[in-house]
N, C-alpha and C positions, 0 to 999 in steps of 0.2 A: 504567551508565546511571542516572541519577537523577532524568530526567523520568519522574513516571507515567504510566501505560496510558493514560488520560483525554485526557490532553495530548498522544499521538499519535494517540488516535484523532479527535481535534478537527484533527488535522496532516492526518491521511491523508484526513476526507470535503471537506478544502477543496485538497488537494492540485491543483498543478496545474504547469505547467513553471517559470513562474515561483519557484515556493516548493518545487522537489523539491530543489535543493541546501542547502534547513535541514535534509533527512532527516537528516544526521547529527547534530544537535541530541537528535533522536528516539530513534534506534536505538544497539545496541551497534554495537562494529565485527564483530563476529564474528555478528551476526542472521543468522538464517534467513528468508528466505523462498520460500516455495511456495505457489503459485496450480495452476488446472489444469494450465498450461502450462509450469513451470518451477519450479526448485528448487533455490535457490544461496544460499550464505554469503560474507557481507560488502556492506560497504555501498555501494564501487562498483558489484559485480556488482547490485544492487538496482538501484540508480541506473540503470545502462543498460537493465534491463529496463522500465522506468517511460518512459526518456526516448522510448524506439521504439514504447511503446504510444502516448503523445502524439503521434507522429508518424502512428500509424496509426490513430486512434480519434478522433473528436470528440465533443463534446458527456460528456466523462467524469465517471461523480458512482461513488464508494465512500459506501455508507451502512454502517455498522454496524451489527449486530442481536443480536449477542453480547458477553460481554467476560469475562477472568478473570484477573486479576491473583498471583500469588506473589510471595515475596519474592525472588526472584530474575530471575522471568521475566513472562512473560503470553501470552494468547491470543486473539484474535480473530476472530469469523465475520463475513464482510462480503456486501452484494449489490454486485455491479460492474454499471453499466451505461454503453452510450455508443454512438454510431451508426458503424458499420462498413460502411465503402463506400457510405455511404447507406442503409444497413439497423439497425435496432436492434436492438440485442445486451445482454443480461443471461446472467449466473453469477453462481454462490456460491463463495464461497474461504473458508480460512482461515487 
């Protein structure tokens, strides 16, 4: 991966269905991610997790409030929020 941390996290708080198939611009292909809900490697598997939340969340914003880059990797804390069945819903992930 040779984008930096900066430049996905500018991907991820404007994320939205339209712009989720640049993820792999962004990410290795071998990424982790884990939220509270789930916990998978690669970028499809990412991919479909993001596409069913679109489909089940409106109103979705990721802000960022952490960040820590290596020379290999990096890490992220984020706030999620977005309205759920009509209700509004926040967490924290990282």
């Amino acid at each position: 991966m040779s984008v930096d941390l900066n430049e996905y996290i500018k991907f991820l708080e404007k994320l939205s269905p339209e712009t989720l198939d640049e993820i792999s611009i962004y990410v290795a292909p071998n990424i982790r991610f884990k939220d509270p809900f789930n916990d998978v490697e690669g970028i499809e598997e990412m991919k479909m997790i993001f596409s069913h939340m679109f489909e089940e969340i409106k109103d979705i914003s990721f802000k960022v409030t952490k960040s820590f880059a290596g020379d290999s990797s990096g890490c992220i804390e984020w706030t999620f929020s977005g309205k759920l069945r009509g209700n509004p819903w926040m967490f924290n992930g990282t």
